[in-house]
Biotite code that builds the C-alpha atoms (Angstrom):
import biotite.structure as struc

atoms = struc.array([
    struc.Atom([-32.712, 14.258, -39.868], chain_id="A", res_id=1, res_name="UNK", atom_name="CA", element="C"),
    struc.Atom([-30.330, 11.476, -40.908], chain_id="A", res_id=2, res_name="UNK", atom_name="CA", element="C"),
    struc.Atom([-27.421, 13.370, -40.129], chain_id="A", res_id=3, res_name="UNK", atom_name="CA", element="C"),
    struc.Atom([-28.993, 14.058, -36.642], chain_id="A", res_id=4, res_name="UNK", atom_name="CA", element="C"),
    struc.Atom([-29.232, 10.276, -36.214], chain_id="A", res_id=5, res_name="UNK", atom_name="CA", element="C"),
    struc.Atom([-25.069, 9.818, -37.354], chain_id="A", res_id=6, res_name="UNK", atom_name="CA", element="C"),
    struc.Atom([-24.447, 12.668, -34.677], chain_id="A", res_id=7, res_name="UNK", atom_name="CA", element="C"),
    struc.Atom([-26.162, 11.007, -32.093], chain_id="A", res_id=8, res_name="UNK", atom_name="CA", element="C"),
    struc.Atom([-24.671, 7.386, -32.914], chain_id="A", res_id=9, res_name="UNK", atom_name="CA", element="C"),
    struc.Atom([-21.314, 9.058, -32.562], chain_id="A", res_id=10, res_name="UNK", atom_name="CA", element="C"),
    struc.Atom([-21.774, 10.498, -29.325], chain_id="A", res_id=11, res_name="UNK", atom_name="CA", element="C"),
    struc.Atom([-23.459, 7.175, -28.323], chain_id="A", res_id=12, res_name="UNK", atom_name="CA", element="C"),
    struc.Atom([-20.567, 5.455, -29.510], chain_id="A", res_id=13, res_name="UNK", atom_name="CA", element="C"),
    struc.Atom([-18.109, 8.224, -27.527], chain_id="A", res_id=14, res_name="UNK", atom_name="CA", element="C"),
    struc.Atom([-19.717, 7.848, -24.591], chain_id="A", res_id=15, res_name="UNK", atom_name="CA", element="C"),
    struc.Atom([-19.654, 3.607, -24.858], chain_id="A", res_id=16, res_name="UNK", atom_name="CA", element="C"),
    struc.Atom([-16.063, 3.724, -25.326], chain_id="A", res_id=17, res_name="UNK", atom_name="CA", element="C"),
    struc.Atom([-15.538, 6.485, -22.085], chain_id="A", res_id=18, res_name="UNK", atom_name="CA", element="C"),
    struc.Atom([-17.355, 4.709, -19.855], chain_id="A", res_id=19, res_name="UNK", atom_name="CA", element="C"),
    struc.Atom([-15.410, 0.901, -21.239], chain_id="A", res_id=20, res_name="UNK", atom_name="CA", element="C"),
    struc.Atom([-12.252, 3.396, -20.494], chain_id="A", res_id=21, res_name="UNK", atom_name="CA", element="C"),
    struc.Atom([-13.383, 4.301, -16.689], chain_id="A", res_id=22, res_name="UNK", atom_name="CA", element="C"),
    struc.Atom([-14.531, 0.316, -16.358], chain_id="A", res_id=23, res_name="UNK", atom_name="CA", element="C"),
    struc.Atom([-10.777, -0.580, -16.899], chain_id="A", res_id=24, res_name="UNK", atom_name="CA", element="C"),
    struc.Atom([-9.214, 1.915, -14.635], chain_id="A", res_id=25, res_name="UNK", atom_name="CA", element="C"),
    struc.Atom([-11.865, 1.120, -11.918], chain_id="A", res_id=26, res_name="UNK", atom_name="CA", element="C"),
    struc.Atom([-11.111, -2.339, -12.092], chain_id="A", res_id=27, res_name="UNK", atom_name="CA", element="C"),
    struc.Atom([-7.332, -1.731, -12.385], chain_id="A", res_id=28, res_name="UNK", atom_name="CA", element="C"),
    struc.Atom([-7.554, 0.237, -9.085], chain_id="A", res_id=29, res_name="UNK", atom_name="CA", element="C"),
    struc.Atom([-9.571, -2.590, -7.388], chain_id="A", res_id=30, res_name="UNK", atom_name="CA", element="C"),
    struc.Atom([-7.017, -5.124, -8.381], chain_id="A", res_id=31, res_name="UNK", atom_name="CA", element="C"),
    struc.Atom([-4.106, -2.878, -7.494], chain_id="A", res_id=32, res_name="UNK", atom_name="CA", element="C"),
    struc.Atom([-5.678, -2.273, -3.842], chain_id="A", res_id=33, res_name="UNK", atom_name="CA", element="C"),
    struc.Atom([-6.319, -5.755, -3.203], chain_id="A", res_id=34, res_name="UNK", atom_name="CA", element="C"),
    struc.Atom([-2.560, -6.734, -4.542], chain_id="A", res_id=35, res_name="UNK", atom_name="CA", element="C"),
    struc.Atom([-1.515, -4.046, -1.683], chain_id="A", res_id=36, res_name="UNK", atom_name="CA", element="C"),
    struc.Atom([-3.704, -5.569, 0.612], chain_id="A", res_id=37, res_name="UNK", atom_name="CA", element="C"),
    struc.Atom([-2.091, -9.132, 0.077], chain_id="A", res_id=38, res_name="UNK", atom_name="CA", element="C"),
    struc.Atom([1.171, -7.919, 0.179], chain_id="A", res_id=39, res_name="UNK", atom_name="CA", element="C"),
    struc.Atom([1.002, -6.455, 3.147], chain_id="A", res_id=40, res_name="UNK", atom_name="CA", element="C"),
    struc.Atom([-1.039, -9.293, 4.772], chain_id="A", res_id=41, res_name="UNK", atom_name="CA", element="C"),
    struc.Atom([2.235, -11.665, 3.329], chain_id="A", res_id=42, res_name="UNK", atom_name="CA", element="C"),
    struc.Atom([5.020, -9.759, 5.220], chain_id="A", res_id=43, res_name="UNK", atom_name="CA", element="C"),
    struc.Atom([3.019, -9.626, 8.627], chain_id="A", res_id=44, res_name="UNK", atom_name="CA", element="C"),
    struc.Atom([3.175, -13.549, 8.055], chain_id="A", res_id=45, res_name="UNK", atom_name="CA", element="C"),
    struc.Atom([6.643, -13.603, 7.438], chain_id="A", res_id=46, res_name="UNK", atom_name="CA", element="C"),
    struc.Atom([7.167, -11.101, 10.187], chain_id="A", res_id=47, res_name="UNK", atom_name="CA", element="C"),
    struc.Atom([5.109, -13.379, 12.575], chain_id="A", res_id=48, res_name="UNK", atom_name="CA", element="C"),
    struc.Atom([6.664, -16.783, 11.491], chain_id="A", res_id=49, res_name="UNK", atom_name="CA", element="C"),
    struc.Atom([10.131, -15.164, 11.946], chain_id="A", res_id=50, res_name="UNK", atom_name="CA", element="C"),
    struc.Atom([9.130, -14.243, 15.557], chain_id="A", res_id=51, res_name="UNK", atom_name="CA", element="C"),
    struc.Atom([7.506, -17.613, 16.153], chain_id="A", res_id=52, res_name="UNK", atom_name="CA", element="C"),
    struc.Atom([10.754, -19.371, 15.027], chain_id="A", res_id=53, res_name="UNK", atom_name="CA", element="C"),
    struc.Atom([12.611, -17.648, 17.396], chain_id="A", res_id=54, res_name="UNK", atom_name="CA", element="C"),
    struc.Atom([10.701, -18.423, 20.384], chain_id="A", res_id=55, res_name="UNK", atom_name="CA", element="C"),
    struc.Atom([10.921, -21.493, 19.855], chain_id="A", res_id=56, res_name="UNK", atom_name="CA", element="C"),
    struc.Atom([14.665, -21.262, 19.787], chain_id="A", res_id=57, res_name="UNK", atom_name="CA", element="C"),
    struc.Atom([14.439, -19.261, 22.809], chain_id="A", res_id=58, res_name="UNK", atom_name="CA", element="C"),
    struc.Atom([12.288, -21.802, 24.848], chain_id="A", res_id=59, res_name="UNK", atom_name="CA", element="C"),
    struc.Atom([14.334, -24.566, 23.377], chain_id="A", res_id=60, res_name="UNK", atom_name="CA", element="C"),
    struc.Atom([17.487, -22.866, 24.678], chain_id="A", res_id=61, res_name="UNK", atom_name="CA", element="C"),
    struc.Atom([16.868, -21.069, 28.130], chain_id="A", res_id=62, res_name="UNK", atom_name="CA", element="C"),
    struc.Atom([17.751, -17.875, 26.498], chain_id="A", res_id=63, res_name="UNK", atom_name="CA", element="C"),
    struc.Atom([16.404, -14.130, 28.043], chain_id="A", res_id=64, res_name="UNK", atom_name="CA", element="C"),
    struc.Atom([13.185, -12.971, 26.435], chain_id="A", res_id=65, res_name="UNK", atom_name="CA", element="C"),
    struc.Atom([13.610, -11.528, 23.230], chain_id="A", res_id=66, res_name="UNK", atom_name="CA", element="C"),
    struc.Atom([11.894, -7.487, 22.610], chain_id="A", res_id=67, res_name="UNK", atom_name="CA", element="C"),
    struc.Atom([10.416, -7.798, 19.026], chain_id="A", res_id=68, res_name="UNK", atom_name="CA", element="C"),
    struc.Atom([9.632, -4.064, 19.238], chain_id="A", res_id=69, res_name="UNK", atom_name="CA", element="C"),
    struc.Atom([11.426, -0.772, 17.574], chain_id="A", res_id=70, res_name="UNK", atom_name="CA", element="C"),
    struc.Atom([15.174, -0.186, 18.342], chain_id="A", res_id=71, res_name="UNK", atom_name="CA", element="C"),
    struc.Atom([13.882, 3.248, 18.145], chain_id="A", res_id=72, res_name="UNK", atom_name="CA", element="C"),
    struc.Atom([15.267, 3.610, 14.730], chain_id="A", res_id=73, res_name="UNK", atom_name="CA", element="C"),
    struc.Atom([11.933, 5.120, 13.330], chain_id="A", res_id=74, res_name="UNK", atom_name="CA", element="C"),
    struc.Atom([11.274, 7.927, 15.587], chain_id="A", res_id=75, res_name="UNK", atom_name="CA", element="C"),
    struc.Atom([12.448, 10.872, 14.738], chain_id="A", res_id=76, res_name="UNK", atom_name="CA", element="C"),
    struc.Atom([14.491, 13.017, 18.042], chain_id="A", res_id=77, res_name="UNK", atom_name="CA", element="C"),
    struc.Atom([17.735, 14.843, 18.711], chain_id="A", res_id=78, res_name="UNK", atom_name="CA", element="C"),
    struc.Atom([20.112, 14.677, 16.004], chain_id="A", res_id=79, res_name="UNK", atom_name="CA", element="C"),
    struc.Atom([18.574, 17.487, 13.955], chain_id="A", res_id=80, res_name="UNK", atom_name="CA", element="C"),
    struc.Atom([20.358, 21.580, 13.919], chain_id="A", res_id=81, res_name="UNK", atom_name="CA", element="C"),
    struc.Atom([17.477, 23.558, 13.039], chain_id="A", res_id=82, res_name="UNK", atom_name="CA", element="C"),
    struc.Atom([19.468, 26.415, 14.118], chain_id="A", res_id=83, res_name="UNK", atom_name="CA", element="C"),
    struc.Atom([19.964, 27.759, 10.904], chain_id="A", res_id=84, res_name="UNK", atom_name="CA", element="C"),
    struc.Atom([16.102, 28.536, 10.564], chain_id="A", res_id=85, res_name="UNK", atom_name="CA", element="C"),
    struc.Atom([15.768, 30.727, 14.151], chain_id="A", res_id=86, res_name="UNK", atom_name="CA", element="C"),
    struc.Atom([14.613, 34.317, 13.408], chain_id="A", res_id=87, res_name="UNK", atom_name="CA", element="C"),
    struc.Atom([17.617, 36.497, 13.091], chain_id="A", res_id=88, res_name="UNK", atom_name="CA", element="C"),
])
């Protein structure tokens, strides 16, 4: 009987110290997510501020509206030769 009761503490304690285990990586994935979340909320407000700044210039100056948009640069188009993969 006692040695059922030292089994059981064991597992008990087991158990106690998986579940402090999957406390810490839960809250280390919360954290992580939220640090993401500011980060990326911080560069839309630098990316904002910049493009403020420079309509200001531009009003200040008389200058031609300014695109903020894509060169283009991220889309993907043309320059590829997937020739090499055609069925022979």
């Amino acid at each position: 009987m006692m040695q059922e009761v030292e089994h059981k503490k064991e597992l008990m304690q087991l158990e106690f110290q998986m579940n402090m285990q999957l406390k810490g990586v839960d809250d280390k994935t919360l954290k992580n997510k939220e640090k993401e979340k500011e980060d990326r909320k911080d560069e839309r407000t630098r990316i904002q501020a910049s493009q403020q700044s420079e309509l200001i210039d531009q009003r200040k100056g008389d200058k031609p509206p300014k695109n903020f948009e894509s060169a283009g640069n991220d889309i993907l188009g043309g320059g590829f030769n997937l020739g090499a993969f055609d069925p022979r």
